[in-house]
N, C-alpha and C positions, 0 to 999 in steps of 0.2 A: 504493500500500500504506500504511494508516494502523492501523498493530497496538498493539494494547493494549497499555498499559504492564509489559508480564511479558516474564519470560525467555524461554519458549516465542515468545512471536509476536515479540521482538527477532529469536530465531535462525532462527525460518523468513523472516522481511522480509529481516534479511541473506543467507541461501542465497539468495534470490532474485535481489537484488541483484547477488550473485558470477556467478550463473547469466545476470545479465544483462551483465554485465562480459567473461563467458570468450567472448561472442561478438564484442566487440569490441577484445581486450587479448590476445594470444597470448604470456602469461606466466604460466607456474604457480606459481614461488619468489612474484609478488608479490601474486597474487589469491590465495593459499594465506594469506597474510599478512594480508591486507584479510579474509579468511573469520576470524581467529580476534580482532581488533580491535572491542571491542563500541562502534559509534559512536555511540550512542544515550548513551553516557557521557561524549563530546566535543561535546554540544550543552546549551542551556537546557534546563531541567526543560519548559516551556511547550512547548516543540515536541520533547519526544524520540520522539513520535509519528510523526514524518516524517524522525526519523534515517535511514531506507534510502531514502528517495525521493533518485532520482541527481540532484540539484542543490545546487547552495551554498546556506549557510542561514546565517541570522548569529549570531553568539556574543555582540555589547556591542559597544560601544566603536567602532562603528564597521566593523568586523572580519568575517569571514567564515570557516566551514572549508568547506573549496575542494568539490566536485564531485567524487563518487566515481570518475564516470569521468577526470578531471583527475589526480588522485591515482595513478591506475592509470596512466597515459600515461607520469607526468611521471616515476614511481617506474623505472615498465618502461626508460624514456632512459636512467636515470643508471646502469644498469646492475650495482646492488650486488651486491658476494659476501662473502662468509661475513666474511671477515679486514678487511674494509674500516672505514675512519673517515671518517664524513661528515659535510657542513656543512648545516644549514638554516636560512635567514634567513625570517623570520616564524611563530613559534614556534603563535600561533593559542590555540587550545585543546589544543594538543598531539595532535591526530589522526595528522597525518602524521608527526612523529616518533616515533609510536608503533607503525605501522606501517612504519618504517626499522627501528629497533630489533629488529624479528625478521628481519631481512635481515643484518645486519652487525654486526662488536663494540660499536662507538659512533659515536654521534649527541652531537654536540653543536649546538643549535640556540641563535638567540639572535630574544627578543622587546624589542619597542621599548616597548611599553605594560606598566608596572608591574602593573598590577590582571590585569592575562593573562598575564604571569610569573608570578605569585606564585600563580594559581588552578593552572597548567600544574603547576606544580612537585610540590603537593599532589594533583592529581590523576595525573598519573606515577608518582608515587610508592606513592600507596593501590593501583593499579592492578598496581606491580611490574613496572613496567617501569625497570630498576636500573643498564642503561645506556644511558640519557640524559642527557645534561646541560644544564641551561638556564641561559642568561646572560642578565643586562640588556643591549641593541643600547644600544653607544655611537654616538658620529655616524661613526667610522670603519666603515663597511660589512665586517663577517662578522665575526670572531674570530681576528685575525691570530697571535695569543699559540698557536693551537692549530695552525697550521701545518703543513707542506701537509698538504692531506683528497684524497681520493682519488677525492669526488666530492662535489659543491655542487648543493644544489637549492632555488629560491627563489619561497616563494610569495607573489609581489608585485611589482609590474608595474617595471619600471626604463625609464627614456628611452631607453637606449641598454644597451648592452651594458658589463658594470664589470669596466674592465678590475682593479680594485683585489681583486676576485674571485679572476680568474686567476689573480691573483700568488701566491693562498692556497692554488694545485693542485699537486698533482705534474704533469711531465711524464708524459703521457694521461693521467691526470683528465678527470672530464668532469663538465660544468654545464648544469642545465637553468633557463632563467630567460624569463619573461615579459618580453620589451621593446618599446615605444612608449610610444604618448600615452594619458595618464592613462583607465580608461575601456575602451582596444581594443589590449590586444596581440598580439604572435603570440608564440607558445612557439619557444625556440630552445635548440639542443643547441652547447655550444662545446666541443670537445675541447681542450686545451693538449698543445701540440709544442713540441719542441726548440728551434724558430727561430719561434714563435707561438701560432696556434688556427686550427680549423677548424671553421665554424660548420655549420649545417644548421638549416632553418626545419621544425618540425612542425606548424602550423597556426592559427589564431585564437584568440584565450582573453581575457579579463575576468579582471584582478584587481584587489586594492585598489595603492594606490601605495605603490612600495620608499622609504622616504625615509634619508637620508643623506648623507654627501661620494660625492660621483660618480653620486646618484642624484637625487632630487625633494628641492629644501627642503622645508621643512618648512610653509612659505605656500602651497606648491602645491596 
């Protein structure tokens, strides 16, 4: 689907999209949410043409927003409801926090790249999506100061599993994060328990690298 740059052929490539989504996402609360998010506003002007095509696309810098059906997977794991405050590390062009944001009270997400905070911020904003919050990613991995969230979702590949993440949950929170080697991770779901977490693997996935303490230097 490559629609003209108008409103109308935005919203019929998105129903399409959603319509291709509900047959593999059995979630209403978040394809209902991915239905009223106009993606086409979280991409470069040069390709908003292929805003609905279900693949990652890049933003700059590097960077990428994630794969609509990724989005929809990762969103449908963490499981948000209404009253919840959730964590997202790699801020992006703000797609997927803005899609949180009609799930739950707040979203606070945090970007590591200046020039993609500062674009996020202003485009959240015009957009009126009023609880979000975006921070500069210090080298301590997530937002410890906003403590515990009730659910952590991160899009960007980590080595291993952080545990410094955890530490940011409530007991049951739950986290969805990409972990391996730079390049091919698998998506993994970790709930925090009383005496831990319990993981649960969902499958293959590609993202860029989570960098931080407990994650990829920054030479990686």
């Amino acid at each position: 689907m490559h629609p003209d740059n108008d409103a109308e052929g935005f919203r019929a490539a998105r129903a399409e999209l959603i319509a291709d989504l509900s047959r593999r996402v059995d979630d209403e609360r978040v394809l209902a949410a991915m239905a009223r998010v106009p993606r086409e506003e979280f991409v470069p002007p040069e390709i908003r043409s292929r805003a609905y095509e279900n693949i990652a696309l890049p933003i700059g810098d590097g960077q990428t927003i994630s794969q609509p059906l990724i989005v929809a997977q990762m969103t449908s794991e963490l499981r948000p409801r209404p009253g919840d405050r959730i964590l997202e590390l790699g801020t992006g062009s703000g797609y997927l926090a803005a899609v949180l944001s009609l799930l739950v009270s707040e979203v606070i997400t945090v970007e590591r790249i200046p020039g993609l905070t500062s674009e996020a911020r202003t485009r959240l904003s015009r957009l009126g999506y009023d609880n979000v919050r975006i921070e500069q990613a210090l080298e301590e991995l997530g937002w410890p100061e906003g403590a515990p969230y009730d659910g952590i979702i991160v899009s960007a590949g980590a080595p291993e599993l952080p545990l410094a993440l955890l530490e940011q949950l409530r007991v049951g929170g739950r986290m969805v994060v990409p972990v391996g080697p730079i390049g091919k991770q698998n998506l993994l779901l970790a709930v925090k328990t009383e005496i831990g977490h319990q993981t649960k693997e969902l499958g293959a996935c590609a993202f860029v690298p989570l960098f931080g303490r407990g994650a990829w230097p920054p030479s990686a």
